[in-house]
C-alpha positions in Angstrom: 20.8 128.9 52.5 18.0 131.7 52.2 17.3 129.9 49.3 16.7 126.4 50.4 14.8 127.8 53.3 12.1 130.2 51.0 12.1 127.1 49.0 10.8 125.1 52.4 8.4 127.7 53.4 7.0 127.8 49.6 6.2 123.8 50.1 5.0 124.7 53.5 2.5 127.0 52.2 1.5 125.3 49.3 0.5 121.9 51.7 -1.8 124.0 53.9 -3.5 125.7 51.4 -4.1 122.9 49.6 -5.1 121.1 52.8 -7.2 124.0 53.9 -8.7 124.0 50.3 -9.3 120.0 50.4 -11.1 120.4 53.8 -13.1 123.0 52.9 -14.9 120.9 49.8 -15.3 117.8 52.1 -16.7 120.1 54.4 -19.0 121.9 51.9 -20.3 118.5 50.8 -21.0 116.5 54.1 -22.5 119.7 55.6 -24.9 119.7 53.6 -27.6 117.5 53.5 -28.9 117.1 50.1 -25.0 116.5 48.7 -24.8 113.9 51.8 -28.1 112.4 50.2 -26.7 112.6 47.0 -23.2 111.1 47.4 -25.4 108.5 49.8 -27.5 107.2 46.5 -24.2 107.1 44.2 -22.4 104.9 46.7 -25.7 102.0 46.7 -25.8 102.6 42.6 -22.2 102.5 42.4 -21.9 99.2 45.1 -21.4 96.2 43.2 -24.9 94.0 43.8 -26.5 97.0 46.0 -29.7 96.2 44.2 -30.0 93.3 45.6 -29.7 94.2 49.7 -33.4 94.7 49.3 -35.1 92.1 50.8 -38.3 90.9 48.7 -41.7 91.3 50.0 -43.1 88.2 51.6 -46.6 87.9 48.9 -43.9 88.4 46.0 -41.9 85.0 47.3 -45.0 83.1 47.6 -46.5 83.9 44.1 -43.4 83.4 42.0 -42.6 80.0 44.0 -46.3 79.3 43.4 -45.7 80.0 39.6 -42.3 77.9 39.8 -44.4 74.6 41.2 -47.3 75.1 38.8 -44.8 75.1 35.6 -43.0 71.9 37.4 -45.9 70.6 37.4 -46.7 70.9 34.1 -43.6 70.2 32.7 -43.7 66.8 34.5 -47.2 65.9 32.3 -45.8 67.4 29.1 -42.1 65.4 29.4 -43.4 61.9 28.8 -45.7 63.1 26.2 -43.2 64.5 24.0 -39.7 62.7 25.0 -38.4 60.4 22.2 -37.0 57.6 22.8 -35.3 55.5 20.1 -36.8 52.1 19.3 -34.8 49.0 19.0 -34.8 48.7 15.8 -33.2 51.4 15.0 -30.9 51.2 17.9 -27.4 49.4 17.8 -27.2 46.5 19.4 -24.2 46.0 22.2 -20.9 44.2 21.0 -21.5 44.7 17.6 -20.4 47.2 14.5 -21.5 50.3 15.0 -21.1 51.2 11.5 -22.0 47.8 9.8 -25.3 47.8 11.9 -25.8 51.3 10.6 -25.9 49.9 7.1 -27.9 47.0 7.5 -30.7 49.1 9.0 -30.6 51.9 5.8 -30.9 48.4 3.9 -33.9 47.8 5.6 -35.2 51.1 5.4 -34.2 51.1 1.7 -36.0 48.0 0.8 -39.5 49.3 3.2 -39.6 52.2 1.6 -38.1 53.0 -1.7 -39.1 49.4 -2.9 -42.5 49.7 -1.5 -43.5 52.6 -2.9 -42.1 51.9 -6.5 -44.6 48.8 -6.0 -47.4 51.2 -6.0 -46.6 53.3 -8.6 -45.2 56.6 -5.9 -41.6 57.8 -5.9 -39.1 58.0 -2.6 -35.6 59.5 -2.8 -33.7 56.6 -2.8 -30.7 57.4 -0.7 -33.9 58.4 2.3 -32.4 61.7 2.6 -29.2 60.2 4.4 -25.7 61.3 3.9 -23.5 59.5 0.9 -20.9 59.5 3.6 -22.0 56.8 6.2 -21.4 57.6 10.1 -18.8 56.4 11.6 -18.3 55.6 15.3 -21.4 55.1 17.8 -22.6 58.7 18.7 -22.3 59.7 14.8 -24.6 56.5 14.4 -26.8 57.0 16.7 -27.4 60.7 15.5 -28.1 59.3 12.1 -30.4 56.6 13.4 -32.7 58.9 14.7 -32.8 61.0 11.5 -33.2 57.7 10.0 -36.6 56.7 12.0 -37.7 60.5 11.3 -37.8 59.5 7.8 -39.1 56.2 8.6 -42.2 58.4 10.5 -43.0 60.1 7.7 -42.8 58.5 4.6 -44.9 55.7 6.1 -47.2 58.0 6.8 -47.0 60.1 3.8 -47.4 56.2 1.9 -50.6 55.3 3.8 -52.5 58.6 2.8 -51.3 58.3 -0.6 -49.4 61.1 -1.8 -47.8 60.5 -4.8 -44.5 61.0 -4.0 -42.2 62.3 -1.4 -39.9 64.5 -3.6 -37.2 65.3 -1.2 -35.2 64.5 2.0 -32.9 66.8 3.8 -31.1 66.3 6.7 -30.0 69.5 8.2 -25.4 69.8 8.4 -24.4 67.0 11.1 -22.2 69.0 14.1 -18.9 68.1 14.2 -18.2 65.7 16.8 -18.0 66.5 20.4 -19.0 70.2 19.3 -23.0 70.0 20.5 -22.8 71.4 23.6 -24.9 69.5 26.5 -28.6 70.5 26.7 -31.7 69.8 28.9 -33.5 69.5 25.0 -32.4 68.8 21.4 -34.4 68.7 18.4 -33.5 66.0 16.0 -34.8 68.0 12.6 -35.5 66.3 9.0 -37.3 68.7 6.2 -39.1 66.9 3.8 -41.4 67.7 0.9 -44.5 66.0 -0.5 -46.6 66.0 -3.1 -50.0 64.9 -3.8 -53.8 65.4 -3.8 -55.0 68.0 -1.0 -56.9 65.3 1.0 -53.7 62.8 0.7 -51.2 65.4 2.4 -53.7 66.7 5.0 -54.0 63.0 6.1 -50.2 62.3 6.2 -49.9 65.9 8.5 -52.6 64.9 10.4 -51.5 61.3 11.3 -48.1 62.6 12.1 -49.0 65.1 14.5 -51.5 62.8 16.0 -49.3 59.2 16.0 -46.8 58.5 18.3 -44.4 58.8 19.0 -45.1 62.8 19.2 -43.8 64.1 16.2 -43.3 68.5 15.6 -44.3 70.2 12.1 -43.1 73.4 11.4 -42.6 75.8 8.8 -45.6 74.1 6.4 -45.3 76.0 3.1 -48.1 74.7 0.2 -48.4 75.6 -3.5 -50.3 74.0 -5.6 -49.1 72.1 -8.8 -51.5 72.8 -11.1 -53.9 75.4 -12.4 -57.2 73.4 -10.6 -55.1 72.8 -7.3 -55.6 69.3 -7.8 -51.8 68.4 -6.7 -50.5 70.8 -4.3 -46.8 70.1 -2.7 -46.4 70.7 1.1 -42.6 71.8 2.3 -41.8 71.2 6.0 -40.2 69.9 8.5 -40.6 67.3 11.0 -38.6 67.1 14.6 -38.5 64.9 17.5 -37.5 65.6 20.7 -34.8 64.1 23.2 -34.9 65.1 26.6 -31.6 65.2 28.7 -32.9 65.7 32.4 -29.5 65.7 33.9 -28.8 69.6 32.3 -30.3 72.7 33.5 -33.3 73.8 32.2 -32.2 77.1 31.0 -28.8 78.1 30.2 -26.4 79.6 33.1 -27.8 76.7 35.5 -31.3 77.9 36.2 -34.4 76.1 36.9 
């Protein structure tokens, strides 16, 4: 019995010290006024979103929805400049074979441009850069259409100027189907190299990026062919753009 009972007043004693204790530190801190500050500007940095309970000043609204409408604005002249749309002709037609109509266009294309160029003495890859594997089922089609009248773009062009030949074709890899992921733009890329006289490249560049439809260069790499510079060969590549306006404009929903 005397031992249960100096075992209760040992637990007894140990709660009010340690209650005495705990209320002395909670005192110590809220008592004073620069730990009260203190544990005041760790609970807003600590508060999920507390950054945000400031309100923004009124001029700052105004300029940045200022800034928003003038970019709108913009955006809304640049769009129809540089949207691509794909023509007819190298569309596929309703109620027919996707892949057969694919075909019969590279045919075409084939016979324009490989054949024509031969006529004239100047050299086209004769496959036009497109896969040995032909597409199969509309979106894969479609996708290689668009390559297709890439191509189309600029070996006419790269013809007309007269380069001597267009050494090479290359269609960046194809994404697996249904593994694009939706976007307000995509960039439909061909990289293509030509060679000729200086004058008979700059021409083809400079009718590309002039024509329509509009038509991006980038990464332009030239070396010349020969000790005189006489031939040079111009690497680059050559994009159009599609424009989806029913995605965000940036990713994570924003506008």
């Amino acid at each position: 019995m005397d031992r249960e009972l100096r075992r209760l007043l040992l637990v007894v004693v140990g709660l009010a010290v340690l209650l005495f204790t705990g209320r002395a530190v909670i005192g110590a801190l809220y008592d004073s006024d620069e730990l009260a500050r203190q544990a005041a500007a760790l609970r807003a940095r600590l508060r999920p979103g507390g950054e945000a309970e400031a309100r923004p000043r009124r001029e700052d609204v105004a300029a940045l929805t200022q800034s928003r409408d003038a970019l709108q604005a913009r955006l809304a002249e640049l769009l129809p400049a540089v949207r691509y749309e794909q023509p007819p002709q190298f569309q596929v037609a309703a109620g027919g074979s996707p892949d057969l109509q694919y075909v019969e266009i590279l045919r075409r294309e084939q016979q324009a441009l490989v054949k024509g160029a031969a006529y004239v003495g100047r050299s086209v890859p004769s496959n036009l850069g497109m896969s040995d594997l032909n597409p199969t089922g509309l979106e894969d089609v479609l996708r290689a259409l668009r390559s297709l009248h890439v191509v189309h773009l600029v070996v006419s062009a790269a013809l007309a100027a007269g380069v001597d030949a267009v050494d090479e074709i290359r269609l960046p890899p194809a994404a697996r189907r249904g593994q694009e992921a939706p976007a307000f733009l995509r960039e439909h890329r061909v990289e293509f190299t030509l060679r000729g006289s200086p004058r008979a490249v700059r021409d083809a560049l400079a009718a590309l990026a002039g024509g329509a439809p509009w038509v991006a260069l980038d990464d332009l790499r030239l070396e010349s062919q020969d000790p005189d510079g006489a031939r040079i060969s111009a690497r680059f590549s050559a994009s159009v753009v599609t424009v989806d306006e029913t995605q965000p404009l940036l990713e994570g929903g924003s506008t």
